[in-house]
Each structure stands twice: as structure tokens, then as C-alpha cells.
N, C-alpha and C positions, 0 to 999 in steps of 0.2 A: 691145644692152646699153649704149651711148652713153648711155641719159638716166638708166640707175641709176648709171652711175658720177658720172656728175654731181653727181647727187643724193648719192651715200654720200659723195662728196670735201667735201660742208658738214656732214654729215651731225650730225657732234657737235657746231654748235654752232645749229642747227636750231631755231629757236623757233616753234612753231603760230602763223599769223595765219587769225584769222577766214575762209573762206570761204563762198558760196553757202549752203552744208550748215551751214555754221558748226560746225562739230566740234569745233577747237579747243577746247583747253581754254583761260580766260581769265587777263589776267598773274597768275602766281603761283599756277594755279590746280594747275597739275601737283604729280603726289606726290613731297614733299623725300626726294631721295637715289636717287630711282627711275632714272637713269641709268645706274647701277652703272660699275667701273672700265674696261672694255675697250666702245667702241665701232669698229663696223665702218667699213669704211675702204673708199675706190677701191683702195686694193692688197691689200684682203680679197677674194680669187678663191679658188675650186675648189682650187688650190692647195697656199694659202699661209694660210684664217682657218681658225685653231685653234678650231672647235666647241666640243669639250669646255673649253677653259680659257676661253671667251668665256661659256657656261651655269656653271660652278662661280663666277667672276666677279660675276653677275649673280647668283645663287640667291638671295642676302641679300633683293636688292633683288625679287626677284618673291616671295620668303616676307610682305614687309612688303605689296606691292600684292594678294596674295590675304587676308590678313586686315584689311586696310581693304576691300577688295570684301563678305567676309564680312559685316561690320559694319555694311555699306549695304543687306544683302539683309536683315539679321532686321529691319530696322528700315522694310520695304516690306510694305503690305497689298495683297495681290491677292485680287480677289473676283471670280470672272469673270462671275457675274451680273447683279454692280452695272456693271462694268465695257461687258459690253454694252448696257445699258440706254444709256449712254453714245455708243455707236457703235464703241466698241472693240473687239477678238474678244478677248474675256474669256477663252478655254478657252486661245488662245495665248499671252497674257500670264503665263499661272498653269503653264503645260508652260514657258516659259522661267527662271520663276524657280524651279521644281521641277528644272528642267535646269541650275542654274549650281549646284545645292546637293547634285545628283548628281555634278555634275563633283569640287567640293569633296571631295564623301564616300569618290569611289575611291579619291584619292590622299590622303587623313587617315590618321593611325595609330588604335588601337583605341579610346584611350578621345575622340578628338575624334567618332571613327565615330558614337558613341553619344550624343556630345552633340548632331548634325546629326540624327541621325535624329531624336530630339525634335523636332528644329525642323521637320523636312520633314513631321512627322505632324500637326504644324498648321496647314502650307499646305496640304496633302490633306484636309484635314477634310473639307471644302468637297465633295470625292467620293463620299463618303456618305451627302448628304443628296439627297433628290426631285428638288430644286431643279436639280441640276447636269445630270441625266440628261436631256434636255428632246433629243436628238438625232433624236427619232423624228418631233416635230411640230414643232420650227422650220422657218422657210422653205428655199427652195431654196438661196437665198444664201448665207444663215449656214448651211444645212450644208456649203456647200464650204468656207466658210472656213474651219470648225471642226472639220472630218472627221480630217484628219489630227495635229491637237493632240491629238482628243478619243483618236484610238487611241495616241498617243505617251505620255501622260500615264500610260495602262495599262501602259503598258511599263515605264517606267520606277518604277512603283508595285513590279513584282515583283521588277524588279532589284535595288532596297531591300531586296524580303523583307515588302512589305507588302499586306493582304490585298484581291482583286480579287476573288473573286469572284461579288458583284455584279453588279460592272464589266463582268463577262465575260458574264454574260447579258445587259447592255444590249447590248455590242456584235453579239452572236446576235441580235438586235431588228430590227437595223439595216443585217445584212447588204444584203438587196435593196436598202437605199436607197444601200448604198454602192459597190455594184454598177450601178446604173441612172447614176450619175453621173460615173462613173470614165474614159467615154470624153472629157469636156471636162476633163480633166487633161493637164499638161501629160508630158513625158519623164521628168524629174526624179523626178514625183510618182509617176507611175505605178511606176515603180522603187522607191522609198518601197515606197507600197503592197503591189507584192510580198513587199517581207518581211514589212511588217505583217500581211499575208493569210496567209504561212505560219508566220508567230508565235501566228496566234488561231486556225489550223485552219480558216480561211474558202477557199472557193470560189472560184475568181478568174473575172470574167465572160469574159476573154478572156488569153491570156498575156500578162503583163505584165513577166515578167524582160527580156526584150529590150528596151522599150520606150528605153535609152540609146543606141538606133542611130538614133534619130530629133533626139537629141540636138545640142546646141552643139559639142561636143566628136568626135562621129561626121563635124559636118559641117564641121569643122576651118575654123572663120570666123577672119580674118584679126584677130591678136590686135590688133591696132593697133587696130584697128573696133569692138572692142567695146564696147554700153553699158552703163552701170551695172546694167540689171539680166539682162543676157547671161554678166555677172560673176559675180553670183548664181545664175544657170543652170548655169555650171561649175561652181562649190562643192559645190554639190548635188547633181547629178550625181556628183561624187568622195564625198562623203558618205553618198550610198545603199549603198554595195557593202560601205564601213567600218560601216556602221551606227553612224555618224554617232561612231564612236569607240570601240566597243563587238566591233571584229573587229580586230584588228589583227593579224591571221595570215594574211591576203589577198594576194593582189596581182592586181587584177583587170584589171588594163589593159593593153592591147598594148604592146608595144616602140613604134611609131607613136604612139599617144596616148602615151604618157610623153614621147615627143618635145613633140610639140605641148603638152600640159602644163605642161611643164617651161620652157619658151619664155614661154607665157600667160601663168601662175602670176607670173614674175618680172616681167616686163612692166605686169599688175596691179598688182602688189605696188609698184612704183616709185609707178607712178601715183595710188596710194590714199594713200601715205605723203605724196606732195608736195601731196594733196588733203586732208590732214590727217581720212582716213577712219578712226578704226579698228574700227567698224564691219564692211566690205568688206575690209580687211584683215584682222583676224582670221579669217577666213573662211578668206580667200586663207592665209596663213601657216599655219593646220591642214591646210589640204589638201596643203599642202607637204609637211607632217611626216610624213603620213599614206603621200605618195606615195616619201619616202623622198628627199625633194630638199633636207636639211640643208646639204645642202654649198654650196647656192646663194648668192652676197651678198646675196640679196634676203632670204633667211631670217631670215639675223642681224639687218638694218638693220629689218626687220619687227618680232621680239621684244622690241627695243632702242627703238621709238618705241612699242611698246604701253603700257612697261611708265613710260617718260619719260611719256605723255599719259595718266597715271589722273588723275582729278581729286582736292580735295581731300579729299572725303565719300568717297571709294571707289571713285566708280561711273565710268564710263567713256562717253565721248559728249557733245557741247553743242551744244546747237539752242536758242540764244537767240530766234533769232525763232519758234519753235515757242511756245516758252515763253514768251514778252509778248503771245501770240495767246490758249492754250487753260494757262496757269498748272503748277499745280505735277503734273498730271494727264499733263507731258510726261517725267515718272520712270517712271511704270508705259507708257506708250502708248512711248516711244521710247530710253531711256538702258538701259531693263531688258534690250532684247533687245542693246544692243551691250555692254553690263556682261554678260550670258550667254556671247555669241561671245569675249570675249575672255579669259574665267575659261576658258573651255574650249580656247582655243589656249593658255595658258601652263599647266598643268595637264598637256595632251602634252604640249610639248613640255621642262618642264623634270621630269616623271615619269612618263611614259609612254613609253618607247624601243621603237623601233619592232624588232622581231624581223626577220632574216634574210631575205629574199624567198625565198619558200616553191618 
């Protein structure tokens, strides 16, 4: 825990510089006042940091960075058609910004509910027409790539309360194909999959609820070692069980992994923040919340640089040299999904509390 304290003993006067990834956000780019008044400290421990008065603090300031995020999403077109024509997976781009505007919609009050869902019924358009259905005869590739958006996208159509089914006999279509392909998935996915398989009443080729003991997390790798996208294997992994935010009555994990977890998670979490990722952090700070590890310094210092690093349009993430390479096409291809991940950690965790471990 040596290099988080570190890190949270500058932590308030911390300004993003450029790296690698280039995440930072550029001078002045960050959202004015998004600091809010209590930052987390080296003497913020298990303790001694007041949670609650640290989120009542900051509420202000995360009420203002979701409706400037808001404001960045109505103002994105995703087409996943056009979008693969491109090289892009079009069906992922369009489940993530369906995903940052269901995150929006659980925690709205009645009458914002209803102005979202207008807007989410014209990013869905796109679901109804021929055009989008194409799962049956794309190549091998883009169905792996697209398999798991193409059924997520369904999901979250009805958890809105809007009408699938269509949808739902495409995906009867497609069974076998998503069955014949399922062994080249990875732990995470396959896990995924299971509940997608028992969300649509599908056949599983082989069991699949286990498949998280083949996992990063089962084989308990040395958090230090970890790569960026081993980091990501974790997430995801903790994500499957939560159904990705949508269980929160769970507790799926051993005493043993919540160790290990709990260890990783903040360990990550240092690492991403002084990598100016928030990205990877978002991720990491939901699964925290998810696993009930509030109490951690790394939590606070987490929610406290997500909410410091929006940029000024709203959206969250900068990859300059993405962007002097492939133009303004690095908003939909790469800011959308970290503007999604991180609408969705601050959504937990300042309105979604996690219930009792069951």
C-alpha cells in the first residue's frame, strides 16, 4: 500500500500530464469545480475517511459531470453499420452509448426517465431495421466481435421496456452459430454468456457458469504483474456475476477472492490513476463498489480523479495522438467507451448503495 499513499499524499494538487495513452485531459481541459471540497488524503485509511461526508461533498460536483456527460451523448451519432464499414465494431459502439444512457436512466427521477427514453428510442432505431440484423451471414471474425454486443443491446432494450421481439427471433437464428463459437471465448466471456444463454432461454453447448475458475482471479496472479489487459480480465470477471450492475443482491465471491481482490483492485487503482487512465479505472472503482470495498483509500482517490478528469465537452478520455492519426472518428471509436465506464461508476457509486451481503 506504500505506492497509494504516496500517491494520495499529492494527490489534491495532482495535475494529469500527458502519457503513452495520453489520457490526460489537456491544460484547462478538466471540468471547472469538478474537485469538489474533501479530497482523500495518505491519512484517509479504513479507519478514519468519512465515506459518507466525502460523497454528500462531492454530489454537486458529480450532479454537474453527469449532465455535461449527458450533453456529449445526445450530441453523438452512432451508426453501427456505417461504423463497421469503417473497421470499427459498430454493434459495440452503439451497446455502449445505449449503456451510458441506461446507466443515466436508472438513477433519473420520473419526468427526466421519460425524456431519456425519447432519446434512447433514437439510438435504437437502428434495431429495427434489416440492415442491423446481418448476424447470421457476417464472417467468423466480426461475429465474435459482435456476438456479445449484439445480445447485450437486447438486454438492455427490455430493461427499458422496449419492444424486442424481433430481436428475439434473430437471436433463435443464431443459436448454433453461437454455440459452435463459444469454445474460443475467453472465462470472462463465457461467464457473460451464461446469463445471456439463460436470459433468452438458449441451450448452452457446454456449462458455462463455471467457466470463472479458469479465470485471472481463480489463478490468483501476482497483482504487481499484472497487464493492462489482465486488468480488464478482472473487471469483467467481477462484472459477470453483478450483471454488469443490474444484481446487486449477490455476493458471489469467496472470502479468499475478496482477499485477493481487494489487494488487486487497489493496487490497480493507484496504478491507473498515476497512469492518468480513467478508462481502466472506472472499471476498477465499479468493481470495488460492487464488491463492497468503499472503505478502501483507493475508492475515494478513484471517484475524486474521475470526476477532476472530465473534459470540457463532457466526455471523458484523450488520445491525442489517436486523434492527429484517424480525426474526429476517435469520439465514437475510443472516448465513448471510457465516457460509458465512467458514467457508470459514478451513477453506483453516488446512487446505487450496495445492500447488506446477503
Amino acid at each position: 500500500m506504500l505506492a497509494l499513499a504516496v500517491l494520495l499524499a499529492g494527490f489534491g494538487s495532482c495535475k494529469p500530464e500527458p502519457t503513452g495513452r495520453s489520457k490526460a485531459p489537456p491544460a484547462g481541459g478538466a471540468a471547472q469545480g469538478a474537485a469538489g471540497p474533501i479530497q482523500p488524503s495518505a491519512s484517509a485509511n479504513r479507519a478514519t475517511f468519512d465515506l459518507p461526508r466525502f460523497l454528500s461533498a462531492t454530489r454537486p460536483a458529480y450532479l454537474q459531470a453527469v449532465r455535461r456527460a449527458r450533453g456529449w451523448l445526445d450530441d453523438l451519432q452512432v451508426d453501427p453499420i456505417e461504423l463497421r464499414k469503417k473497421g470499427i465494431k459498430g454493434k459495440k459502439k452503439l451497446v455502449e452509448q445505449l449503456d451510458a444512457y441506461y446507466r443515466l436512466w436508472k438513477v433519473a427521477g420520473d419526468p427526466e426517465k421519460a425524456e431519456l427514453l425519447e432519446q434512447i428510442r433514437q439510438v435504437v432505431a437502428v434495431t429495427y431495421e434489416d440492415r442491423y440484423h446481418d448476424m447470421a451471414s457476417i464472417n467468423a471474425e466480426w461475429f465474435k466481435q459482435d456476438a456479445t454486443s449484439y445480445l447485450r443491446a437486447a438486454v438492455l432494450m427490455e430493461r427499458l421496456g422496449l419492444d424486442t421481439s424481433r430481436y428475439r427471433d434473430e437471436i433463435k437464428l443464431i443459436h448454433r452459430r453461437l454455440n459452435e463459437h463459444m469454445a474460443q471465448r475467453g472465462p470472462h466471456q463465457q461467464r457473460t454468456f451464461h446469463w445471456y444463454y439463460q436470459y433468452f432461454g438458449l441451450e448452452e453447448p457446454f456449462p458455462l457458469q463455471g467457466a470463472l475458475e479458469k479465470g485471472v482471479i481463480a489463478r490468483r496472479i501476482d497483482p504487481r504483474t499484472l497487464s493492462a489487459s489482465q486488468a480488464y480480465e478482472i473487471t469483467h470477471e467481477v462484472y459477470a456475476p453483478y450483471e454488469f450492475g443490474d444484481r446487486l443482491d449477490v455476493d458471489p465471491f469467496s472470502g479468499a477472492d475478496k482477499l485477493y481482490l481487494r489487494k488487486s483492485l487497489s493496487l490497480l487503482a493507484a496504478r491507473t490513476i498515476s497512469a492518468h487512465d480513467p478508462d481502466l479505472l472506472g472499471e476498477i472503482v465499479e468493481c470495488m463498489h460492487y464488491l463492497r470495498f468503499s472503505d478502501e483509500p483507493a475508492y475515494g482517490a478513484g471517484v475524486s480523479y474521475l470526476l477532476r478528469s472530465q473534459n470540457q465537452d463532457g466526455s471523458w478520455g484523450n488520445y491525442p495522438a489517436q486523434e492527429k492519426l484517424r480525426g474526429s472518428i476517435v469520439k465514437v471509436d475510443l472516448q465513448l467507451h471510457t465516457t460509458d465506464v465512467v458514467i457508470g461508476t459514478l451513477t453506483a457509486v453516488f446512487d446505487m448503495p450496495m445492500p447488506p451481503v446477503p
